[in-house]
C-alpha positions as CSV (number, residue, x, y, z in Angstrom):
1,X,8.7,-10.5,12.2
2,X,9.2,-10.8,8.6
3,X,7.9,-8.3,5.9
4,X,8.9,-9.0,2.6
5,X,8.9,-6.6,-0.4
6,X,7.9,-7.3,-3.6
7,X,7.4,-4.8,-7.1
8,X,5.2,-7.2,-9.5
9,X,5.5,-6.3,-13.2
10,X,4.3,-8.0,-15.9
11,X,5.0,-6.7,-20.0
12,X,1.7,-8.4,-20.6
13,X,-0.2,-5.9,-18.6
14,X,-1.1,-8.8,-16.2
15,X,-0.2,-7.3,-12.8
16,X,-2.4,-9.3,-11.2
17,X,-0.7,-12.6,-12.1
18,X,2.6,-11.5,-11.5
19,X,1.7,-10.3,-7.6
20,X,0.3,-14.0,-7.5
21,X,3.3,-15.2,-8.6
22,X,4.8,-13.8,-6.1
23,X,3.0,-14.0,-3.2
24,X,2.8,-17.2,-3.2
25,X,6.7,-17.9,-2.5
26,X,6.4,-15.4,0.5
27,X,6.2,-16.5,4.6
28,X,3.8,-14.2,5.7
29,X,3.7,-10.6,5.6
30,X,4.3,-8.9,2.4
31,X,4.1,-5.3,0.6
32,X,2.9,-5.1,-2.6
33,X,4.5,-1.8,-4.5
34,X,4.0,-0.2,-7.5
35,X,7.7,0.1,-9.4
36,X,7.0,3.9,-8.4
37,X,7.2,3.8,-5.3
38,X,10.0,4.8,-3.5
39,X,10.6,3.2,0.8
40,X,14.0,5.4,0.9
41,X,11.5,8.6,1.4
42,X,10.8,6.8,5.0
43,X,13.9,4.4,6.3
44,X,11.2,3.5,9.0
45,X,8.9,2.4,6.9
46,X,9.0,-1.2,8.1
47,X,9.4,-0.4,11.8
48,X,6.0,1.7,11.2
49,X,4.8,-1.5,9.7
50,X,5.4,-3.9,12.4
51,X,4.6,-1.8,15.0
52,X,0.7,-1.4,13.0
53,X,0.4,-5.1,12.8
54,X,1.0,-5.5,16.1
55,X,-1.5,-3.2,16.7
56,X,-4.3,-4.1,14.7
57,X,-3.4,-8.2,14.7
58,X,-5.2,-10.8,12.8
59,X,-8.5,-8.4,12.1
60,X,-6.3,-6.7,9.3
61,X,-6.6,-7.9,5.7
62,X,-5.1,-4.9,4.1
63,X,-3.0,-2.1,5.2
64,X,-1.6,1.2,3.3
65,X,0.2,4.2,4.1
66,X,-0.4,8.3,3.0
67,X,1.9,9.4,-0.1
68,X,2.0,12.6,-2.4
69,X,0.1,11.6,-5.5
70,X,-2.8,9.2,-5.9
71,X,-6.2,9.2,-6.7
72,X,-8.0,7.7,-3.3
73,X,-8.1,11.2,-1.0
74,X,-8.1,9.5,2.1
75,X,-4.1,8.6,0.8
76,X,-3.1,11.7,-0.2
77,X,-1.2,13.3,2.8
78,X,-0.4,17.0,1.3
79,X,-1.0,19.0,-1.9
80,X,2.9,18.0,-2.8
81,X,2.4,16.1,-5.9
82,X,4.6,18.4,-8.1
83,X,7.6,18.7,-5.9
84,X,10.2,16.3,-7.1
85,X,13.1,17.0,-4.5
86,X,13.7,14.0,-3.1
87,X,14.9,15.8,-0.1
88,X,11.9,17.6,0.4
89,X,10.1,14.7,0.6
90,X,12.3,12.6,3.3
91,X,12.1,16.1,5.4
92,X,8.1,15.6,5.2
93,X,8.2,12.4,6.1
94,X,9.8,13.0,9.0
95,X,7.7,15.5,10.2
96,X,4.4,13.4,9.2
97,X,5.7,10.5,11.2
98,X,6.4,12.6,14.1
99,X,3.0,14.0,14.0
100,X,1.2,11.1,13.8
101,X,2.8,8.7,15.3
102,X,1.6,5.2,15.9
103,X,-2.3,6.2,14.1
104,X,-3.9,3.6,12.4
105,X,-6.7,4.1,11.0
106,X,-9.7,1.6,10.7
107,X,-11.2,2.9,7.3
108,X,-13.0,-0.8,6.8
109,X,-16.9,1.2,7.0
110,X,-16.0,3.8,4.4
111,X,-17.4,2.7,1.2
112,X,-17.0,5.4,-1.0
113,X,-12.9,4.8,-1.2
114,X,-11.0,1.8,-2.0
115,X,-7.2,2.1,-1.2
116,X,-5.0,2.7,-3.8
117,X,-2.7,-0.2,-4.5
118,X,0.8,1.1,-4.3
119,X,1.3,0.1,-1.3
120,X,-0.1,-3.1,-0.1
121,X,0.0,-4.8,3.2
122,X,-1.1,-8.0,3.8
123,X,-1.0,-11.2,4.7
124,X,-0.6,-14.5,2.4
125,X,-2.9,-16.1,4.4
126,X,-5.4,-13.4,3.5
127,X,-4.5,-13.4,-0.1
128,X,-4.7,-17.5,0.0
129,X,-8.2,-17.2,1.6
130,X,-9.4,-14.5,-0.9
131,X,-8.1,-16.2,-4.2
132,X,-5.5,-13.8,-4.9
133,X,-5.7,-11.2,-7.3
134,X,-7.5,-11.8,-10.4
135,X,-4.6,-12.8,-12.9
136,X,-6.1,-10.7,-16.2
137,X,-6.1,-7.3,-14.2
138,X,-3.9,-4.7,-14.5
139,X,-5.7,-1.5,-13.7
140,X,-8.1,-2.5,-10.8
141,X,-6.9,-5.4,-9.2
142,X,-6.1,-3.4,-5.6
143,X,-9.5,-2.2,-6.1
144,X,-11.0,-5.7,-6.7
145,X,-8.3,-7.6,-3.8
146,X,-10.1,-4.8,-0.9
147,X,-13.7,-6.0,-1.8
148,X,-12.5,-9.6,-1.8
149,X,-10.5,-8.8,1.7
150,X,-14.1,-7.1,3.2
151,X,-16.1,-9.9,1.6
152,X,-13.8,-12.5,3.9
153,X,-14.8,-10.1,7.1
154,X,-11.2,-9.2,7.5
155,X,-10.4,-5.1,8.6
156,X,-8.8,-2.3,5.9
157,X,-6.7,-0.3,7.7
158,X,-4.5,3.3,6.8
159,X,-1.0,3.5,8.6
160,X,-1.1,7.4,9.1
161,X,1.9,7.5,10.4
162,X,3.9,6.4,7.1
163,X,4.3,8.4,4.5
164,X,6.0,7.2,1.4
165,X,7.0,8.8,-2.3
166,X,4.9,7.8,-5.6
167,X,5.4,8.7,-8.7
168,X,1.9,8.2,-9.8
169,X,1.4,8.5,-13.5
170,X,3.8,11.9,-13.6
171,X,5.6,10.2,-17.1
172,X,1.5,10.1,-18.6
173,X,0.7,13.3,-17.7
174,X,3.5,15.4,-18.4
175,X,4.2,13.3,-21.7
């Protein structure tokens, strides 16, 4: 199996036509990350990927993992937003892949929370089927991809199991 990484950015504040840009040159699988986003917290991280997709299959759409700071709660795997040791942070994911090991989640029927798009799973089928995300967005456009992915009938999914680092918006609120 094949899952690529990609990091859109786009100095015109369109995020969403850069991740188009980019998924469209990929095989199949790909994560979406924000340029936050750090996969060294978890060197397993795309182990703990492949095994979820094997898992879930063709019903998934979009798949995410837990992290430190973000603003969808069903994400957020501790209160650990502050601690900047990197260290610290590879030890917890350890420990949060070894205690939940293997759980995906099926968080498709809760419509109060839309997953945070710093890590994004999917497929470029899926994106193909769904139009992609909108080209003018910047902020939003993980919001507006998941309703597009339920409106196709595909499954959302939260890999419990992985836990990864984010930055999330520490440089604007701390000046």
């Amino acid at each position: 199996m094949i899952i690529e990484t990609i990091t859109p950015w786009s100095d015109k504040r369109r995020l969403g036509e850069a991740a188009n840009h980019m998924v469209a040159k990929v095989d199949d699988w790909v994560v979406i990350l924000d340029y936050d986003v750090s996969l060294a917290t978890n060197l397993h991280w795309f182990d703990i990927c492949a095994d979820a997709i094997e898992k879930v299959g063709d019903k998934a759409g979009l798949m995410s993992c837990m992290t430190n700071r973000i603003g969808c709660p069903l994400q957020k795997a501790h209160n650990c937003g502050d601690i900047t040791d990197m260290e610290w942070h590879r030890s917890f994911a350890k420990d949060w892949e070894r205690d939940h090991h293997g759980q995906v989640e099926d968080i498709t029927d809760t419509p109060k929370w839309r997953l945070s798009g710093f890590f994004m799973l999917t497929r470029r089928k899926v994106w193909e089927e769904v139009g992609g995300f909108p080209p003018e967005k910047f902020i939003g456009m993980d919001s507006y991809y998941h309703g597009k992915v339920l409106q196709a009938g595909y499954r959302v999914y939260l890999i419990k199991s992985l836990y990864v680092w984010h930055s999330y918006q520490r440089d604007w609120k701390n000046g």
